[in-house]
C-alpha positions in Angstrom: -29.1 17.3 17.8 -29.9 14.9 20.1 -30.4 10.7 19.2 -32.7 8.6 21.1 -32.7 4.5 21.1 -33.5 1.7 22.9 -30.8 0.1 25.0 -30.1 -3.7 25.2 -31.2 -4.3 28.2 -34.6 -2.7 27.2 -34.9 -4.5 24.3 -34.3 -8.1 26.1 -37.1 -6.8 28.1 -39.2 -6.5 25.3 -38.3 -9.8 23.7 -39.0 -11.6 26.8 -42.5 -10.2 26.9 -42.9 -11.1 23.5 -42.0 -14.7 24.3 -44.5 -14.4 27.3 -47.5 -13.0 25.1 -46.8 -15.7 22.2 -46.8 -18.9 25.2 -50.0 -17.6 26.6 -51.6 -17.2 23.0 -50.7 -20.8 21.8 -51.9 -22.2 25.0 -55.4 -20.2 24.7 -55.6 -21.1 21.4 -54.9 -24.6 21.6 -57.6 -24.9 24.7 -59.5 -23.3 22.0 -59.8 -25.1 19.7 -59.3 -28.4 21.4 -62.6 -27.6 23.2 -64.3 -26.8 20.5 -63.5 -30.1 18.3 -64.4 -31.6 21.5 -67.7 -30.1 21.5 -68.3 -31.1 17.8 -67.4 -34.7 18.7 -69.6 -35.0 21.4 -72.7 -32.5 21.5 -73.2 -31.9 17.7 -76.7 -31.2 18.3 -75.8 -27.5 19.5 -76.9 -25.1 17.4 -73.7 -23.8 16.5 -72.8 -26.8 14.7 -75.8 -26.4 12.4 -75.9 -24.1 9.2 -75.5 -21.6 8.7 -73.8 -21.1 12.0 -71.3 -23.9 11.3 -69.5 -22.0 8.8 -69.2 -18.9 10.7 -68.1 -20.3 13.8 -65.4 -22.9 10.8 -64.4 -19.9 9.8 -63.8 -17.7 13.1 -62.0 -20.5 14.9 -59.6 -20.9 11.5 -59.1 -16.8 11.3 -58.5 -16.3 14.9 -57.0 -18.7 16.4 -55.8 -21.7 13.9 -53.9 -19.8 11.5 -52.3 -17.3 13.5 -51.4 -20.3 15.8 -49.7 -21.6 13.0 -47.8 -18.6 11.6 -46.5 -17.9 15.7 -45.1 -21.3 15.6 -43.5 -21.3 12.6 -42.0 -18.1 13.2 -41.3 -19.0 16.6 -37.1 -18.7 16.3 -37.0 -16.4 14.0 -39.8 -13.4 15.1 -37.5 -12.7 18.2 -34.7 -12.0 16.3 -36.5 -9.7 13.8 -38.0 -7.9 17.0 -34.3 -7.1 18.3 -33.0 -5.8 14.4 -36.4 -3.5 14.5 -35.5 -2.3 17.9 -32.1 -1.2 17.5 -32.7 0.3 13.9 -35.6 2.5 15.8 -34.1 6.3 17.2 -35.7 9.1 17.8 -33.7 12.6 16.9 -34.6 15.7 18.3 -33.2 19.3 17.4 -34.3 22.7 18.2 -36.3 22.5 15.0 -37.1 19.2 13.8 -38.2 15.8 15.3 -38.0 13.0 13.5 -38.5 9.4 14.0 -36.5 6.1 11.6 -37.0 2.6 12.1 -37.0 -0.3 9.8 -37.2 -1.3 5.7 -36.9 2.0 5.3 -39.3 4.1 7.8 -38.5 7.6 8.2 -40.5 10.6 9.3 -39.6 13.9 10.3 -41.6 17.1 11.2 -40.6 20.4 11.7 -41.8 21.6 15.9 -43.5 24.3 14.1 -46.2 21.7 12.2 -47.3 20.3 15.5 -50.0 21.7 16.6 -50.4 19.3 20.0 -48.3 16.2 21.7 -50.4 13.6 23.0 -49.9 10.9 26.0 -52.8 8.9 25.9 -53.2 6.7 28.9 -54.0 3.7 26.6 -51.3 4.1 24.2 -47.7 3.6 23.2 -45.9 6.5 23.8 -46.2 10.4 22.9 -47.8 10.7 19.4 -47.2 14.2 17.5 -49.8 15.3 15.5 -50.4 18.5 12.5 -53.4 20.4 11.3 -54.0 17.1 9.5 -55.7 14.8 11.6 -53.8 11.5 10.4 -50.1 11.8 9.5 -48.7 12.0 13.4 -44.9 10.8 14.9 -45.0 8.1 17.3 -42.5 8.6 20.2 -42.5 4.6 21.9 -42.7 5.2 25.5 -40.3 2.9 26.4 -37.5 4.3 24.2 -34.4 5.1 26.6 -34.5 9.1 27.2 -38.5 9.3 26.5 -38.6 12.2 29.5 -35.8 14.0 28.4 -37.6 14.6 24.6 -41.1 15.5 26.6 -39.0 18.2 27.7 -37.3 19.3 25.2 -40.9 19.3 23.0 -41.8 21.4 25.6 -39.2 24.1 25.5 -39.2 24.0 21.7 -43.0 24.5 22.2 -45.1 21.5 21.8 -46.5 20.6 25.2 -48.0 17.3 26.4 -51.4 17.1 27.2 -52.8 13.8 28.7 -55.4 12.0 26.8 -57.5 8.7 27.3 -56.6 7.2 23.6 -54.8 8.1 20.8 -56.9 7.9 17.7 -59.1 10.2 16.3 -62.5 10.0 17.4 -64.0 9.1 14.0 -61.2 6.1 13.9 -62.3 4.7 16.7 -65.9 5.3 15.9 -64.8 3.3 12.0 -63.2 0.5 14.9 -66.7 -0.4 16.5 -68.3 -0.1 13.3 -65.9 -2.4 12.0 -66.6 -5.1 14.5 -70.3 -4.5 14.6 -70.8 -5.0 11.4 -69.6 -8.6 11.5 -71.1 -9.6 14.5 -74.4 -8.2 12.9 -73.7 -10.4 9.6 -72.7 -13.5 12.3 -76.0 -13.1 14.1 -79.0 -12.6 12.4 -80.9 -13.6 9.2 -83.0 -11.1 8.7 -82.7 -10.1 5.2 -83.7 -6.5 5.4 -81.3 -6.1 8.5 -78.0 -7.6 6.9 -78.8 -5.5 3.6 -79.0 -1.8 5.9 -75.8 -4.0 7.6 -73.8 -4.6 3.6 -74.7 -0.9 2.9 -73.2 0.3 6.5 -70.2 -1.9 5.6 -69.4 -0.7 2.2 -69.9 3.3 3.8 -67.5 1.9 6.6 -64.8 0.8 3.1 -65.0 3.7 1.1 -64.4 5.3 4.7 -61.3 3.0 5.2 -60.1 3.9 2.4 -60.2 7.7 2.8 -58.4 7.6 6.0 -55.5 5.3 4.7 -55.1 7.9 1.2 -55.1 10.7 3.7 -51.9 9.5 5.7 -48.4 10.5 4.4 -47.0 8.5 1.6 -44.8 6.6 4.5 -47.7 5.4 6.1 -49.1 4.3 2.7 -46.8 2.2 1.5 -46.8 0.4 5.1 -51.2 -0.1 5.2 -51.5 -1.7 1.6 -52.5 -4.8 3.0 -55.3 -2.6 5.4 -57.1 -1.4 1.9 -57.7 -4.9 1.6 -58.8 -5.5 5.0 -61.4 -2.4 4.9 -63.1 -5.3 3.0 -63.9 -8.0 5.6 -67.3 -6.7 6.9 -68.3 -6.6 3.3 -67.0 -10.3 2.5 -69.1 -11.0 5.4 -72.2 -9.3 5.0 -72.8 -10.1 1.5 -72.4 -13.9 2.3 -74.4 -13.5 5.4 -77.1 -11.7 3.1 -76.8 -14.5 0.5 -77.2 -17.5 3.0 -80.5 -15.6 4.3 -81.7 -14.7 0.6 -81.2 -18.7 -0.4 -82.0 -20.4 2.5 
């Protein structure tokens, strides 16, 4: 058997990305938001300062850029240090019959080479990602794990080849993505009422949806997306109060 981790000078690596990514999104967000109060102070007449508009844009500025400004700086010392444990607690093992992957609180999936049925590289992606006749539970292999070569090769001897792809969801997952996001923008910019109720039925089709895809994954992955069931959620939060500002106002 053969064990696969990340070194320490790939992990500093890593870290110090992290520390780049975080600077750059507290300085965006901080522009952000500081030209947006600057706007309310002194051009108030823009539309977007009027309701219903005013609460949306309230309550996009708080959800995207306010409150996760807050939780990166109050986790500022101690995220790197969680990011380093996760690393090193992360291998990959490989035998002539089994691949499995473990990582932290707990995470441990394993799959025998027989089960996959194809091992794909997507060009936008993270690594190689494993997948069975059953569309969602799949084995992420993190392309910058130490030795990621050396398991594409011995996947392909034990029989699971890699084939080059463009991303690495399923089709109907990303589809359930632009949904997602279209269904919010839809509830953010209109009023018509017949519109945003076709929009709160598409939204609830896209929950139920949500939902299917998160009971279909292995009881690993479960335990890890409770918070998502929740978040299948959002587009109807916002198109039933988009619906309700048009229907009262």
């Amino acid at each position: 058997m053969a064990v696969y981790v990340y070194t320490e000078q790939q992990i500093e690596r890593m870290v110090g990305k992290l520390r780049r990514s975080r600077i750059r999104f507290c300085v965006a967000s901080i522009v952000i938001l500081v030209m947006a109060l600057l706007l309310g102070l002194y051009r108030p007449i823009l539309p977007i300062f009027h309701e219903p508009m005013r609460a949306w844009v309230m309550a996009l500025l708080t959800s995207l850029f306010l409150l996760p400004l807050l939780k990166v700086i109050w986790r500022w010392r101690s995220r790197p240090d969680r990011m380093r444990n996760s690393l090193r607690e992360t291998r990959v093992e490989v035998s002539s019959g089994t691949v499995g992957v473990s990582g932290p609180f707990g995470y441990k999936r394993q799959l025998s080479i027989r089960e996959v049925v194809r091992a794909e590289e997507p060009h936008w992606g993270m690594g190689l990602y494993l997948r069975t006749s059953n569309r969602y539970p799949w084995i992420l292999i993190p392309r910058k794990l130490d030795g990621y070569e050396a398991i594409k090769r011995e996947l392909a001897v034990a029989g699971a080849a890699v084939v080059k792809t463009s991303i690495h969801t399923n089709w109907e997952e990303w589809l359930f993505m632009m949904l997602f996001i279209g269904t919010i923008f839809c509830s953010l910019l209109t009023h018509n009422i017949r519109l945003l109720s076709l929009n709160l039925i598409v939204a609830l089709l896209l929950a139920l949806g949500g939902l299917f895809i998160v009971k279909a994954s292995p009881p690993v992955e479960r335990a890890r997306m409770r918070s998502a069931r929740l978040g299948m959620f959002i587009p109807v939060v916002f198109a039933a109060v988009a619906l309700w500002f048009a229907r009262s106002g």
